[in-house]
N, C-alpha and C positions, 0 to 999 in steps of 0.2 A: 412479614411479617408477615408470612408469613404463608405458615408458615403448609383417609385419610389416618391412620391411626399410628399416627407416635404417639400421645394423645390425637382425640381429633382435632381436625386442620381448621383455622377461621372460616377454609373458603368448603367447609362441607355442606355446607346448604345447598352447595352447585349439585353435588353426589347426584346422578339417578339412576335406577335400576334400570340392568340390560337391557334390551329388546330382545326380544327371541331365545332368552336364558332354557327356555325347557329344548329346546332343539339346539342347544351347546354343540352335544356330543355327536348328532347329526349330519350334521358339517363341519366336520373338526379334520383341518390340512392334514395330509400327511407326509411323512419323510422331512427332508430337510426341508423343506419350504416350511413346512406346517410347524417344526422347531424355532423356526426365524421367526412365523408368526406369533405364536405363541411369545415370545422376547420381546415383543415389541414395548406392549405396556412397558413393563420395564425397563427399555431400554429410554421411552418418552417419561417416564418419574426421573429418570438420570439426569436427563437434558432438561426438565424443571428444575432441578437442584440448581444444575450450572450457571440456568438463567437467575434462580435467588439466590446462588452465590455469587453473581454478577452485581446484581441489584445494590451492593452496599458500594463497591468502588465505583459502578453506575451514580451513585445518589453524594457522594464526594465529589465527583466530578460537575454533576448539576448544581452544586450548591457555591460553586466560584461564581458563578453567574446570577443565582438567584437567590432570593432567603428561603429558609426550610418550610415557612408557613405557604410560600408563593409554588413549591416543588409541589406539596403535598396536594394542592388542589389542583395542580394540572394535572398531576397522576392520577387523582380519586377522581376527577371528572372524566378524564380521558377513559378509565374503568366503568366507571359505571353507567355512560353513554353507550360502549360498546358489548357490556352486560347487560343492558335493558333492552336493546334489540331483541332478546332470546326470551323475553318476559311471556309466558302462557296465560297465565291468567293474575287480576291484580290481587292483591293481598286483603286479607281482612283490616279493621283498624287494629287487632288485636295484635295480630304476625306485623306489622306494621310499626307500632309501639315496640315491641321485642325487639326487630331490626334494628329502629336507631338507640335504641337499651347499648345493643353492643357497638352499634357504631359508635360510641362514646369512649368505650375501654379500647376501639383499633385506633379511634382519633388518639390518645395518651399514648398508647404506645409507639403509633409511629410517630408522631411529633418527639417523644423525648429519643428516640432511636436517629431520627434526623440531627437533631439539635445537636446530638452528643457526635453525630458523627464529622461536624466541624472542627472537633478539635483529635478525635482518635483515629488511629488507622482502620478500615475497612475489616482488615481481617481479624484481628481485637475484637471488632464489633459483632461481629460475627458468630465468634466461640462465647461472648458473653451473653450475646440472643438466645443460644443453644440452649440458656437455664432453666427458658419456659417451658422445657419439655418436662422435664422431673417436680416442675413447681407444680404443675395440674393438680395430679390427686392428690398434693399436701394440700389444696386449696379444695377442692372438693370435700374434702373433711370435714370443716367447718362450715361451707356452703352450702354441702345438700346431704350433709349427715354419712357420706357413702367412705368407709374405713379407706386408709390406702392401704395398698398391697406390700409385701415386704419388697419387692424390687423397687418400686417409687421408694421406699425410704430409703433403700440402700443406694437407688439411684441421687438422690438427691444429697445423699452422705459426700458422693464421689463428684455432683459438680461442684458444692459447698468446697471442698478441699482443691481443686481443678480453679475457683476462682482465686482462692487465697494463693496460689499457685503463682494465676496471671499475676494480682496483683502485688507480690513482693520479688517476685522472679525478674531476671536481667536488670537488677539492679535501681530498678522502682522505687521511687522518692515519696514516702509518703500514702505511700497505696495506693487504693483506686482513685483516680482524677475525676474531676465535674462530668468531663466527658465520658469516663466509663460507668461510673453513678448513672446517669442520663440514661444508656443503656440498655443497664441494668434493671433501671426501675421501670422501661417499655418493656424489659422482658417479662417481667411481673403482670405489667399491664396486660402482654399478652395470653397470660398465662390465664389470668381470670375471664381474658377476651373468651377465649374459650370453655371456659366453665359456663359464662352465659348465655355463651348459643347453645347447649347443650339444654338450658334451664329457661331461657326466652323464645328462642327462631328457630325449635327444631323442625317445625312443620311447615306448609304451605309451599304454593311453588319457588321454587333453590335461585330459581335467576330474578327472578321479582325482590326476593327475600335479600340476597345478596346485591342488587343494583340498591336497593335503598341503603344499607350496611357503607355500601360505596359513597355513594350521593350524600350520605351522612357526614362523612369525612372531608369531602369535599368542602359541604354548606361550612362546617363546623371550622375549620382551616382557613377557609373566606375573611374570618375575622383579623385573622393576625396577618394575612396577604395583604390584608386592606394598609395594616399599619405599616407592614414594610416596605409599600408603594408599589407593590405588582413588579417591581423593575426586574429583567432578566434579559439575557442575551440570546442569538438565536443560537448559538449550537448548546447552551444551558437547557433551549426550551427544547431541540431535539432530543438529546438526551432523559428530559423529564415527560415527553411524548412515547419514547421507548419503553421507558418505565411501566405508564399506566398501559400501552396497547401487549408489548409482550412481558412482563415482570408483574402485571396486575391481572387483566381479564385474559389475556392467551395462557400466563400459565396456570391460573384456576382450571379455564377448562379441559386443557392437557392433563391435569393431575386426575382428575376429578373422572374424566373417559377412561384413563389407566388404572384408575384406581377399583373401579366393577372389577378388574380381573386380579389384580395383585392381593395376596393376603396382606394382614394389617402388621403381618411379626417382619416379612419382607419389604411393607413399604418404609415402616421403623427406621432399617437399616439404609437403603435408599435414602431418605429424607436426610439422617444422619451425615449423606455429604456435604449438605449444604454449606458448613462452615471449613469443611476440607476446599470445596473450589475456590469458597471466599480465601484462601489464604494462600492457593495457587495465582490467581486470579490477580490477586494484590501484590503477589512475589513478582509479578511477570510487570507488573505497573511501576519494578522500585520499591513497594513497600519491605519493610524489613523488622521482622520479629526475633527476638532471640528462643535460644534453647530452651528457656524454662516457661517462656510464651505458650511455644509450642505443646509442652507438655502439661500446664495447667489448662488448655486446648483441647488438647485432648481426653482430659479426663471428663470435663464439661462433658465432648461427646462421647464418652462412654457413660458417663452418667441418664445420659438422654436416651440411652437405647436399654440398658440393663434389664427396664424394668419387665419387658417383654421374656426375659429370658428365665428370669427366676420365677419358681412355683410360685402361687398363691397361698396364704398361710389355710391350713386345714382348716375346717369349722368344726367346730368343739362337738363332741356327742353329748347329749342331755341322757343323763342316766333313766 
C-alpha cells in the first residue's frame, strides 16, 4: 500500500534529490559495465514490485497467527523505528499535523486491505488495489480543483469494466464479497492517501515526515490490537517482522534511491507489476484464479498505466 509517479507513491516524502546531479555526465560508466549500471535503478523498482507483490500472500500468511489490527502495528512500528533512524532534522508542528492527516487515510486503507484479505485470495487482492491508481486524479478533481486528463478518465473507464470483470467472471455468486468490498474501499482509501500528501506533507524533511506517517499507523492500530489481545505466534510474528523491515521501510527506500534516476512514464510501467507477481507469487502458493479473473486483472492494470500514455486534452485558445 503501497504503493514515484504512477500517480505519486504514499512513500514520496522519502524522494531526495541526487548528490552530485550537475557532474551526472562527468562520471558516467562506459561500455557494457556502464549499460548495466545504468539498469540498475530499474532493475531494484523490479524487485520492489516482487517484494509488494509478495507483501499480500506475506500478510495472508501472518494473519493465521495473528489479527489484522495486531499485524499492522508490528509492521508500522517495525517501519517506522527503522525510518526514524534516517531522521535529519525534526518537523515543524505544522509538517507534523499534515503527517498524521495522512497517517489516517494509510491507517483505512491498510486495515480494510487486511481485513478483506481473510477472506480473498492474495492475488484478487491485488488487481483490486490496482484501482487506486486511475482513482487519483478523478479524486483531485473535486479536491484541489485540478481537471483530470483524458487518460485518467479513460484509465478509469477501463479499471471500472476490469472490476465488473473480476467480479462476475468465473462464475461469481453475487459479485463482489465483504472481502473484495474491503479492498476495494482501502483502494479508495489509498487513493485519497495520496492526494493528501500531495496537499498536507509535501515538504519538510521525507524520513521525519514519513516516520511519523508510520508511527501513526502504528499508534492508531494499537487500538484494535489491544481488543484482539495482541495474541500471535512466532513464525506469524516473523512473517509480520518481514513486512515492516523489508515490504515497509527497505522497500520505500529502494524505490525512492531508484526513483532520482528513472522517469515517472517508466516507473508507471515498472510499478504496474506489482499485481502481476501478486498473482505469480499466489499461483506458486496454490492459489487459483480463473480466466476471466485474470482478465478483469488485467484490465485494472491497464487501466493504471494508460493515463501516461494518452495526450493531455489541448487548452482552448481564447480568441
Amino acid at each position: 500500500m503501497c504503493r514515484s509517479r504512477r500517480p505519486p507513491e504514499p512513500s514520496a516524502l522519502l524522494a531526495q534529490p541526487a548528490d552530485g546531479a550537475a557532474n551526472h555526465h562527468e562520471h558516467r560508466p562506459r561500455g557494457r559495465e556502464g549499460d548495466g549500471l545504468k539498469r540498475l535503478p530499474e532493475l531494484v523498482l523490479v524487485l520492489v514490485t516482487v517484494i509488494w507483490g509478495g507483501t499480500f500472500l506475506a500478510t495472508r500468511t501472518a494473519l493465521q497467527g495473528m489479527g489484522p489490527f495486531t499485524l499492522l502495528f508490528v509492521r508500522f512500528a517495525i517501519g517506522a523505528v527503522l525510518v526514524g533512524a534516517f531522521i535529519r532534522r525534526r518537523p515543524s508542528a505544522r509538517e507534523a499535523m499534515g503527517a498524521l492527516i495522512v497517517s489516517i487515510a494509510i491507517m483505512v486503507a491498510f486495515a480494510a486491505q487486511t481485513v478483506g484479505l481473510q477472506t480473498i485470495g492474495s492475488a484478487r487482492a491485488a488487481f483490486l488495489t490496482a484501482f487506486y491508481v486511475p482513482l487519483v486524479p478523478l479524486l483531485q478533481g473535486p479536491l484541489t480543483g485540478r481537471r483530470p486528463s483524458r487518460g485518467a478518465v479513460v484509465g478509469a473507464m477501463l479499471a471500472f469494466v476490469g472490476l465488473t470483470v473480476l467480479a462476475m467472471g468465473d462464475g461469481a455468486k453475487g459479485g463482489l464479497s465483504l472481502g473484495d468490498m474491503l479492498v476495494l474501499f482501502g483502494a479508495v482509501a489509498s487513493a485519497l492517501q495520496i492526494v493528501l500528501v500531495g496537499r498536507f506533507a509535501s515538504g519538510g524533511d521525507a524520513a521525519s515526515l514519513t516516520a511519523i506517517q508510520l508511527g501513526g499507523v502504528a499508534l492508531l492500530s494499537l487500538g484494535g490490537a489491544t481488543v484482539e489481545g495482541m495474541h500471535m505466534t512466532l513464525p506469524a510474528m516473523i512473517v509480520a517482522g518481514g513486512l515492516g523491515i523489508f515490504g515497509t521501510a527497505g522497500a520505500l527506500f529502494a524505490m525512492n534511491w531508484a526513483q532520482r534516476t528513472v522517469s515517472p512514464t517508466k516507473a508507471t510501467l515498472i510499478y504496474a507489476l506489482e499485481p502481476v507477481w501478486a498473482a505469480f507469487i499466489g499461483a506458486a502458493a496454490g492459489e487459483r484464479l480463473g480466466l476471466w479473473s485474470y482478465a478483469g486483472g488485467a484490465l485494472v492494470v491497464v487501466g493504471a498505466v494508460v493515463g501516461e500514455f494518452l495526450p493531455e486534452r489541448p487548452e482552448p485558445v481564447l480568441a
